[in-house]
N, C-alpha and C positions, 0 to 999 in steps of 0.2 A: 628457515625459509625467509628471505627476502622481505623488507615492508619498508610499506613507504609513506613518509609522512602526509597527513591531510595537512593544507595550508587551511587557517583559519579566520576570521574577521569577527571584530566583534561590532556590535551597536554601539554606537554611544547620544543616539539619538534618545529621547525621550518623549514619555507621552504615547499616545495611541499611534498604529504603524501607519501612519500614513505618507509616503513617497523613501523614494531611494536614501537609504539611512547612510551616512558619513563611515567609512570604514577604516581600521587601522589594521595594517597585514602583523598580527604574532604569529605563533608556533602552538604548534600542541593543537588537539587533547587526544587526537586518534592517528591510528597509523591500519594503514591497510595491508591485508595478510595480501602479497605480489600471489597471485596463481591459485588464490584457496579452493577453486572449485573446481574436481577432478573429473576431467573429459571423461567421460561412458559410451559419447552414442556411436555408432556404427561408423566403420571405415567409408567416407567419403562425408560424411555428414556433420552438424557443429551444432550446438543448444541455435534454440531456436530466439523468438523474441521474450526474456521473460518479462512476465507483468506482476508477480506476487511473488511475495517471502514471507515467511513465519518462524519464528522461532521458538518454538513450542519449549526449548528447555535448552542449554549450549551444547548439548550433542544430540538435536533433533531437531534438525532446521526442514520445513515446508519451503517448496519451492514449485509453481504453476508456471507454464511458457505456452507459446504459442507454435507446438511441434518442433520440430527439428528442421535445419536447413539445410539442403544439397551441396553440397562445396563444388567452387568450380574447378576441373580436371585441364590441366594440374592446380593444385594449390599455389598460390603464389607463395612465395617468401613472405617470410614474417608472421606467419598464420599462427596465432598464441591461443587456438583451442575456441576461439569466439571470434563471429564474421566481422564484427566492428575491426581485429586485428590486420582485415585484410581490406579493411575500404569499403567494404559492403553496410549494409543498413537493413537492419534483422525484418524491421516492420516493412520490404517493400521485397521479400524474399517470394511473391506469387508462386508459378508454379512449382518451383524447388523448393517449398515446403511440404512436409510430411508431418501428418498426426500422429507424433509418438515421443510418448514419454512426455505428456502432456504433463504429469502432477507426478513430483518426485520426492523421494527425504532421503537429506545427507544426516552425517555424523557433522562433529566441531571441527572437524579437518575438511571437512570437501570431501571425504566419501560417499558413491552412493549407498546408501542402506537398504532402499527401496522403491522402488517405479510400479505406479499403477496403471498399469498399459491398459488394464481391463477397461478404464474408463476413456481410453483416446479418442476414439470412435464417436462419441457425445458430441463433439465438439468438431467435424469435419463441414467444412462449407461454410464457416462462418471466421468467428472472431476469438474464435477461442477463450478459456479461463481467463480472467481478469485480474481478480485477484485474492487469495487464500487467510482464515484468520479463524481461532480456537478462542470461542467464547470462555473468559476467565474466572467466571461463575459455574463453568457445565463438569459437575462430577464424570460424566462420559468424556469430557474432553472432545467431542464431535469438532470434526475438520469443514469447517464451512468454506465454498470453493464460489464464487459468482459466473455464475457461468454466461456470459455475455452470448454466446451464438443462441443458446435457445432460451433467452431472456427470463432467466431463471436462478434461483439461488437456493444451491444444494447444500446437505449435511451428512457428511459421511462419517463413519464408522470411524473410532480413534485409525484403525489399520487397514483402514480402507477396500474394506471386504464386503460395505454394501452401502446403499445412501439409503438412513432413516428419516431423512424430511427432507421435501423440495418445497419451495416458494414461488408462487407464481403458475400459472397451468401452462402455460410454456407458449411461444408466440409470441409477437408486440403487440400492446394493447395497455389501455389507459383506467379500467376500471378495477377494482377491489381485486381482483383477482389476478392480475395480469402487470407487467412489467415490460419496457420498451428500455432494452441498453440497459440493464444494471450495472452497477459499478463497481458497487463496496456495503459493507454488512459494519453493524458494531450491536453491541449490548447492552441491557440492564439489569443488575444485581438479578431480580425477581424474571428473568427469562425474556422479555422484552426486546422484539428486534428491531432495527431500523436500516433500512435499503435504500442504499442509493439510485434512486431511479433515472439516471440521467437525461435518456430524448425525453420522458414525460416531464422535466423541471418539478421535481417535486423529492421528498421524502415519505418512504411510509413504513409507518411502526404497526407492527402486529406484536400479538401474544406468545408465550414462549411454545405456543401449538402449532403457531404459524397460522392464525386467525387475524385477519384486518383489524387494525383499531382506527388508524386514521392515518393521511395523508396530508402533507401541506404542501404548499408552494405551486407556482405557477411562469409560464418564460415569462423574462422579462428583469428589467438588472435594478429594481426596486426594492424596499425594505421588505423581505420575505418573499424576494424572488430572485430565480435562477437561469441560467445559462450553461449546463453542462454539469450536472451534481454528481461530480468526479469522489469525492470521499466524503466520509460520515461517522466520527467517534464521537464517545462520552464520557465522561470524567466521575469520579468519586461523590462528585455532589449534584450528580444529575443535568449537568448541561450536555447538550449535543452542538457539537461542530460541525459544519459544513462547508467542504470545499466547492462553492462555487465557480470553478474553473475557468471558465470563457468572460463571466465577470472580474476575473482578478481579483478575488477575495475569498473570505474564512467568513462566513456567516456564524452567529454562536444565539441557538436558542436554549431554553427552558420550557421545564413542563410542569402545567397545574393542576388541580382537578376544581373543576369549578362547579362540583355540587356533591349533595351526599351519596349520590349515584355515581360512578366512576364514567367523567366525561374526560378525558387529558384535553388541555386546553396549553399549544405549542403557542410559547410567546418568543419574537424575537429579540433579544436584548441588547444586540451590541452588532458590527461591521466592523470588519476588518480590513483595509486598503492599503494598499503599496504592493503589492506580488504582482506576480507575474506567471501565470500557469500553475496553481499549485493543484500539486496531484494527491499527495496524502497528507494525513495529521495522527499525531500519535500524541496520545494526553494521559498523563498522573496524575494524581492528587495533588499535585501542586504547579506542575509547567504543561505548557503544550507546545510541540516542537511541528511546521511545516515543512512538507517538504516542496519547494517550491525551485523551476525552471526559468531558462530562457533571461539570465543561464542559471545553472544549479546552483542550490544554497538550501541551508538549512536553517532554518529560523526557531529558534525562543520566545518565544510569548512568557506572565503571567497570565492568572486566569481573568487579570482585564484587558486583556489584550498591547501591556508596555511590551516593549523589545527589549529582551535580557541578554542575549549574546545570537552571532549567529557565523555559520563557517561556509564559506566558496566552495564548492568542488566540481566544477565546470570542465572539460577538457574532457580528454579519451586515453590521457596513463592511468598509471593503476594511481586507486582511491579517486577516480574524476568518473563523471556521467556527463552523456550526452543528454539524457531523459532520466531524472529519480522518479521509477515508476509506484514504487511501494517500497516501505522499509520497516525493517522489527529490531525488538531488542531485546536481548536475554537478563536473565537473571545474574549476568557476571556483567553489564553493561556493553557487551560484545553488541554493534548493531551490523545489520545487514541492507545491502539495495540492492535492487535489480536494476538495469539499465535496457529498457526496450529498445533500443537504436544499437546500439553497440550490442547486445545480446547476449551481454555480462550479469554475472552475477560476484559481488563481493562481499567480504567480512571486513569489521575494522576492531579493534582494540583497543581500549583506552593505552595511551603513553603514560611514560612514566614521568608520575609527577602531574597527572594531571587533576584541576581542581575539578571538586564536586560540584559545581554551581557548570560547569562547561561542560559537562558531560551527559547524556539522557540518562531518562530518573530509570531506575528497576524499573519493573512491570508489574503489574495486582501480583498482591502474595502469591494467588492462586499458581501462579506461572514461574512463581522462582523453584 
């Protein structure tokens, strides 16, 4: 199969990210599999908008969209299995969208394996999935899915035969129990969730029961506050990142307990500046990689936030996004994005020869 190189750029700026970093064009570290994801839906139809990937394992890829799209009659020329191939723009696909095949899993090739149509239906008259991720602690392996239309965050069955926990009693709404636009989910060792609560500008951690613990944040583009809390991971030593989106930043707090009673006590430690729409963040035990738009890039942090390398991939050929909505990476360093505008989904591969320090880290043991 066909691949095609990512162009790359590295940083050489230094110090904390603050403004447009000096770049030099090399080569390497990934190449994109040209076609990896293999057409399924219905004659007349094309994947819809995706918004989430997983990669639970490199022949077990999650993958959430926003329905399927109607293709226009006739198909234009050029049409390469996704609407972005023909000029269209997956997110503005109105009534020629259909909810099906909402949450799907391929193989390491782009086969389907699986579609859970049963759950399509959830998700009609709104905003659809958002975006999908397998807590790296959960002996169940539970498939957690943000379900943005009924402001809610589900936990499904490794095989997705039923949902064991929802978050949120469903509706928009700002108190303990309730969610407005979720975004994104992440974890802690000890079952610990944290939910991106977007229209409410806030984050909230609950227990691994899916019991409130606490909330932070508030609008507004201040130290511990938000504009759009688009993503939310955590790292091996307990910090939590936050994609502040509409502020142009990576907020990074901590958590304490500030008595012998278990109070968590969220401090924020650090601000991240120079981006530009970042939509997700993927963190190791030792880098944190963004992934930030307008145009596309991929960015390297340490965990103080210097810039270690970072790579372009703007455009609409193959290995380029219009939109990096969400991305994952296997236990072979194989990473995947979705592209919601184009309404692609890709794989990429490390090149040969390419260095360890340029490449995303593995993933928690748990997941190799």
């Amino acid at each position: 199969m066909r691949k095609c190189l990512l162009v790359i750029a590295v940083v050489v700026a230094s110090g904390l990210f603050s403004g447009p970093a000096l770049l030099e064009q090399v080569s390497g570290p990934y190449e994109a599999v040209d076609g990896w994801l293999q057409p399924f839906a219905e004659d007349g139809y094309a994947f819809g908008s995706p918004t989430g990937v997983f990669a639970e394992s490199p022949d077990r890829v999650f993958v959430v969209q926003r329905g399927e799209i109607r293709l226009p009659d006739p198909v234009p020329d050029g049409f390469n299995g996704y609407v972005g191939s023909i000029g269209l723009n997956a997110l503005e696909a109105g009534e020629n969208r259909v909810w099906r095949n909402s949450i799907f899993v391929v193989d390491g090739d782009g086969n389907l394996v699986d579609a859970w149509t049963q759950w399509d239906e959830m998700f009609e008259g709104g905003a659809g999935p958002h975006k999908i991720k397998i807590n790296p602690f959960d002996a169940d392996r539970k498939v957690w899915v943000v379900d943005e239309t009924n402001h809610q965050v589900h936990a499904f069955s490794n095989d997705g035969s039923e949902i064991v926990m929802s978050l949120g009693a469903g509706g928009a709404g700002d108190g303990e129990t309730h969610f407005n636009r979720p975004q994104d989910v992440a974890f802690l060792e000890d079952g610990s969730i944290f939910v991106a609560d977007s229209d409410n500008s806030r984050v909230v951690k609950l227990d691994a029961e899916g019991n409130f613990v606490t909330s932070w944040g508030v609008q507004g583009n201040g130290r511990g506050e938000f504009d759009a809390v688009h993503a939310v991971a955590t790292d091996s030593i307990g910090r939590i990142y936050v994609a502040d989106r509409n502020n142009d930043r990576v907020q990074v707090f901590n958590e304490t307990t500030r008595s012998v009673w278990y109070h968590p006590n969220i401090s924020p430690i650090a601000t991240w500046v120079g981006f530009e729409f970042p939509n997700d963040i993927y963190a190791t035990g030792y880098e944190v990689w963004i992934a930030d738009n307008m145009p596309t890039r991929m960015v390297k942090l340490d965990w103080n936030g210097n810039p270690l390398y970072e790579f372009g991939a703007a455009g609409e050929g193959p290995g380029q996004f219009r939109e990096l909505h969400q991305f994952s990476v296997d236990a072979e360093r194989n990473f995947y994005g979705v592209d919601n505008v184009l309404g692609r989904v890709q794989k990429f591969v490390p090149a040969e020869g390419a260095g360890f320090t340029e490449l995303m880290g593995r993933p928690d043991p748990a997941l190799r």
